[in-house]
N, C-alpha and C positions, 0 to 999 in steps of 0.2 A: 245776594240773589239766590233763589233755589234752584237746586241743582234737582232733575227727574232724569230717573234711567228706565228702560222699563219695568225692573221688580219696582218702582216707584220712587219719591221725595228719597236723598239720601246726602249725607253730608259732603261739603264740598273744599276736597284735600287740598287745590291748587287754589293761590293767592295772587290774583291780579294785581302789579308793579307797574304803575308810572311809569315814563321818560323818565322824568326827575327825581323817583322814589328809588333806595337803595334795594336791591335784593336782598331778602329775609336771609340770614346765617343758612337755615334750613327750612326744608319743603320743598312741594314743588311752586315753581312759583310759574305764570303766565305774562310774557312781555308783549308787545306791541313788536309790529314786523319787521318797522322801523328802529326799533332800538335793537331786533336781532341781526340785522343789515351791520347797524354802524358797531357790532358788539359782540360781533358772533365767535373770534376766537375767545375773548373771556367767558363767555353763556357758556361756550363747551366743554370749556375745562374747568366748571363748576363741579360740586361734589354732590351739590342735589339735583335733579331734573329739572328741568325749566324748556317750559312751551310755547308755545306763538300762538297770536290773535291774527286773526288773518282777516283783515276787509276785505270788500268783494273790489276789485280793479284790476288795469293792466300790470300797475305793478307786481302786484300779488301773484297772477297767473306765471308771471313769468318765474318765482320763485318757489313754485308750489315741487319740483323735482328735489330743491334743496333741501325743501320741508321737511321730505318722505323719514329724516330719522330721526324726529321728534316723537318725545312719548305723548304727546298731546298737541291737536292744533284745533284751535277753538277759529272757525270759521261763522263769521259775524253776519248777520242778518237785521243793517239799517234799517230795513222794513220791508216789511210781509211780501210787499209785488219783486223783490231784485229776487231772483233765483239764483243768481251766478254762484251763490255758495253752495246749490246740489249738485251742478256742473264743478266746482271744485272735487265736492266729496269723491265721485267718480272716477278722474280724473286722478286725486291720489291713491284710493285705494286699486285701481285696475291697472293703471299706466306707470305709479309710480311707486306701487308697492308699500303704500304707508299702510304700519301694521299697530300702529299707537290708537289711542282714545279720540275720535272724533267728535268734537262739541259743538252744536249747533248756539250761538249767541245772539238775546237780542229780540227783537218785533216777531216771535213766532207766533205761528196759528195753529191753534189743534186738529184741523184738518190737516193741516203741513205735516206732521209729526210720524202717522206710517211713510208718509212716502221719502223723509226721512231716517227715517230706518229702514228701509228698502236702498240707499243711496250709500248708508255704512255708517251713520252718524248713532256713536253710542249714547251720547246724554248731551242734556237741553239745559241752558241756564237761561231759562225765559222770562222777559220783561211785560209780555200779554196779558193781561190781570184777568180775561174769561179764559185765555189758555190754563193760567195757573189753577184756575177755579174749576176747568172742567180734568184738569190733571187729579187735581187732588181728589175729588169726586168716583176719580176709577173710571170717567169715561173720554176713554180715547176711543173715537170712529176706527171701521177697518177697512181693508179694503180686499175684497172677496179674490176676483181675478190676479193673475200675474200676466199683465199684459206687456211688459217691458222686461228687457233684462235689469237686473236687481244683484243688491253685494249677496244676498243669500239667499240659496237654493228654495224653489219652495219645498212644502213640510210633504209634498205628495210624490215629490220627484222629478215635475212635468213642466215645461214651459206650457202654457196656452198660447204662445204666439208662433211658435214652432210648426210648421209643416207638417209632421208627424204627431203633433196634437191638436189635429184638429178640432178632433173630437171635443177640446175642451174649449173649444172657442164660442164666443156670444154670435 
């Protein structure tokens, strides 16, 4: 699947593992939540990194604190309407200090995509065939205001939702 950051299309380091599939001698490799649950002291005493997929559920929620010192947690998007995975991204980067690669997976839309990276998600491994299409093309929509708080500051300084900016409000 292709992998987009925002400098664009780029190759993709980490290697999705199966339940049943062995981990690669090396690399980094990406397990299932499940396999890091029933697997987690071996995963960490690995020599190479290895990351978590994360479905969107109550199980998941509850282990997203554990999560936080992963170099990678590829949070999975069944499809376009579940948002629970930008309440994840939030969530780990505010609350619980994860400071790894955030991967959005899965049924994205390219209108999803700023507001996704406003949430802290660094790269997309998308299944969307018009998402992929308007990626490649160079046209990702923006989104003008900063009407919410966001992983990152705007480029001006200023919240618009803020009290004392009002000024910049619609």
């Amino acid at each position: 699947m292709p992998l987009w950051r925002k400098e664009g299309f780029t190759e993709n380091e980490w290697a999705f593992v199966a339940d049943s599939e062995p981990l690669p001698p090396t690399g980094g490799a990406v397990v299932t939540l499940v396999r890091w649950i029933a697997e987690r002291e071996t995963l960490e005493g690995r020599n190479a990194p290895v990351g978590v997929a994360v479905p969107a559920g109550a199980e998941a929620q509850d282990h997203l604190a554990d999560l936080a010192g992963r170099p990678l947690l590829a949070l999975e998007f069944a499809k376009f309407a579940d948002g629970r995975a930008f309440s994840y991204a939030r969530l780990l980067r505010d609350r619980h200090g994860f400071k790894g690669e955030l991967r959005a997976t899965g049924d994205v839309l390219i209108d999803e995509i700023p507001p996704m990276l406003r949430c802290g998600f660094d790269s997309f491994e998308v299944t969307n065939a018009p998402t992929l299409r308007a990626l490649g093309e160079g046209r990702l929509p923006g989104i003008p205001l900063h009407y919410q708080l966001m992983h990152d500051k705007p480029a001006e300084g200023r919240w618009s939702w803020r009290s004392v900016d009002r000024e910049n409000t619609v």
